[in-house]
N, C-alpha and C positions, 0 to 999 in steps of 0.2 A: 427491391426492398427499400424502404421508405424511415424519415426520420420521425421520432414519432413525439410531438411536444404538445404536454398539458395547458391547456386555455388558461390558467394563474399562473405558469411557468414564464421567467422572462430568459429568453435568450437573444443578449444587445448583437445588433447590428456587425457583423465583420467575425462573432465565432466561428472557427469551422469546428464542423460533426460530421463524423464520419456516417456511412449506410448503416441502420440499422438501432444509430441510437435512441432512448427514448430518453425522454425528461418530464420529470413527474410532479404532482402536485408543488407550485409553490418554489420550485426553485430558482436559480440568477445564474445563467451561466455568462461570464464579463467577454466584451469584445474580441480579447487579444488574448483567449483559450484555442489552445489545438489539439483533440480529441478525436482518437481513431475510431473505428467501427466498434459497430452493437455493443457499445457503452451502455448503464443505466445507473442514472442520477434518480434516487431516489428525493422522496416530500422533503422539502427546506435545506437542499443540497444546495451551497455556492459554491461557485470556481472563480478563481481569480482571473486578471488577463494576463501572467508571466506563471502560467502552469499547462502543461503538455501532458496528455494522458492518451497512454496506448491505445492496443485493441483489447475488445472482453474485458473491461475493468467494470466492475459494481460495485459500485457508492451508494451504501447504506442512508437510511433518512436523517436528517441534522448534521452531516459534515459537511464542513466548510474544509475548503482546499486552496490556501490562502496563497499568494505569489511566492515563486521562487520554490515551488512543488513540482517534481516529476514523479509521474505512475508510467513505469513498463506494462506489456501487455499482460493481463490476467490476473491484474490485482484486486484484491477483495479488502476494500472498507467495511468495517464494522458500522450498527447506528451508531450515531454521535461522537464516534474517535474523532480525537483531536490534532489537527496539523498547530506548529505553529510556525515564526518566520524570523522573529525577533527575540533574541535569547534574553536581551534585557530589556524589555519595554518599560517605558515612561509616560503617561498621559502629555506632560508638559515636553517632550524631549522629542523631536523628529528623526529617526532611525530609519527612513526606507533606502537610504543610504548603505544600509548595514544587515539588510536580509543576510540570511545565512541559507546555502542551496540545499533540499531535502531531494534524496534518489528514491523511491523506491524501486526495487529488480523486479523482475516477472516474477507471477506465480506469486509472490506475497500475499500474507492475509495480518490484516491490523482489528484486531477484536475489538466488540463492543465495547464505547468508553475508553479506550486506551488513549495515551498520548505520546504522540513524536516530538520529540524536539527537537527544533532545527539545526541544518548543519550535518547531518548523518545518512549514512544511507544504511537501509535495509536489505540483504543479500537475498537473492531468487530463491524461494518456495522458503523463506523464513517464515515465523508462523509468531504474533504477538498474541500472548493471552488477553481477555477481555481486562480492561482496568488495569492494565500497567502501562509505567512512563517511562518510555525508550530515550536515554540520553545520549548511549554510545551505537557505533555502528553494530549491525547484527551479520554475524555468517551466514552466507546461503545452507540455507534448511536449520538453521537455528530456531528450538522454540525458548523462547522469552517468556517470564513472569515476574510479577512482584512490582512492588516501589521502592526504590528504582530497579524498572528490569535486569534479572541476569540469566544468563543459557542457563536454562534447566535440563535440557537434551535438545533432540534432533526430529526431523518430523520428513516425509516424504513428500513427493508430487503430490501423490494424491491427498492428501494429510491425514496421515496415521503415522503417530509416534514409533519410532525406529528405535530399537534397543541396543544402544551403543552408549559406551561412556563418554563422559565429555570430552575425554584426549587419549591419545593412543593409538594404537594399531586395530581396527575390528572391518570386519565385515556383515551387511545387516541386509537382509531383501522386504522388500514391500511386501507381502500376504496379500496384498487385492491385483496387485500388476505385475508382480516378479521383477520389479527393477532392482537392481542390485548397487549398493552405495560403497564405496569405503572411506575408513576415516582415515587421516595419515596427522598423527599431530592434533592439530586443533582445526580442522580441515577437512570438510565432508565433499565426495564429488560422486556423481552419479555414474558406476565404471560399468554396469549395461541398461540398456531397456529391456522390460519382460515382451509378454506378448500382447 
């Protein structure tokens, strides 16, 4: 298996990409990016060079993934979500000094248009609706909406909304995989895998 990069796509000298990834119309992947397997960086995708991105991640067309970004394996960018890296930016003011570090966990997915705000991480298979601004960290299988985002419920591996209150005692299984979750508190964990 083979990398597979578009003739307007630029990828500077020294990134590594793993087997498998492609990179598509128009994109800029920077030097000092380190990007695991069958990645795809969709039309007018930048990467910065202090951003590290798993395996299986897919980047939607028009995000930028600005330094001081990490993606675990499996994540899913929306089109045009937003990273950012500097909470208070200035035009006159020089801040790279002052990036603030972005996680996101496996399994995430960041909806169209949405934005992250730097500094936070996103917990494994959280789920951003399209168009909201993520200021605080999100729980694993947290879905998020609104401006500014807040847990609206819970969502699965596979992503389908899980019918569980937001805190408490419950138990909820997946209907396409039989995984089963429970919540303890404010605290969702996956206690089996189906089949």
């Amino acid at each position: 298996m083979s990398i597979s990069i578009h003739p307007s796509a630029i990828v500077d000298e020294g990134a590594r990409l793993g087997e498998g990834c492609r990179v598509w119309h128009f994109a800029h992947i920077c030097a000092g990016a380190r990007i695991g397997r069958d990645c795809s960086f969709g039309q007018g995708v930048f990467v910065g060079n202090d951003v590290s991105i798993g395996n299986n991640v897919k980047v939607q067309n028009q995000v930028s993934i600005f330094d001081a970004v990490t993606l675990e394996d499996d994540v899913f960018c929306g089109p045009s979500m937003v990273f950012t890296n500097v909470y208070n930016p200035r035009a006159a003011i020089v801040r790279k000094a002052e990036y603030r570090r972005t996680l996101v966990r496996q399994g995430a997915t960041l909806g169209a248009n949405c934005t992250i705000v730097c500094g936070i991480t996103i917990g494994s298979y959280a789920f951003v609706a399209a168009g909201a601004v993520v200021q605080r960290d999100a729980a694993d299988f947290a879905l998020l909406a609104g401006v500014p985002a807040r847990q609206i419920g819970w969502m699965s591996r596979f992503g389908e909304r899980l019918h569980l209150p937001l805190r408490g005692e419950a138990v909820a299984t997946c209907q396409h995989t039989g995984d089963r979750y429970r919540l303890v508190g404010t605290h969702l964990r996956l206690e089996h895998e189906g089949q």
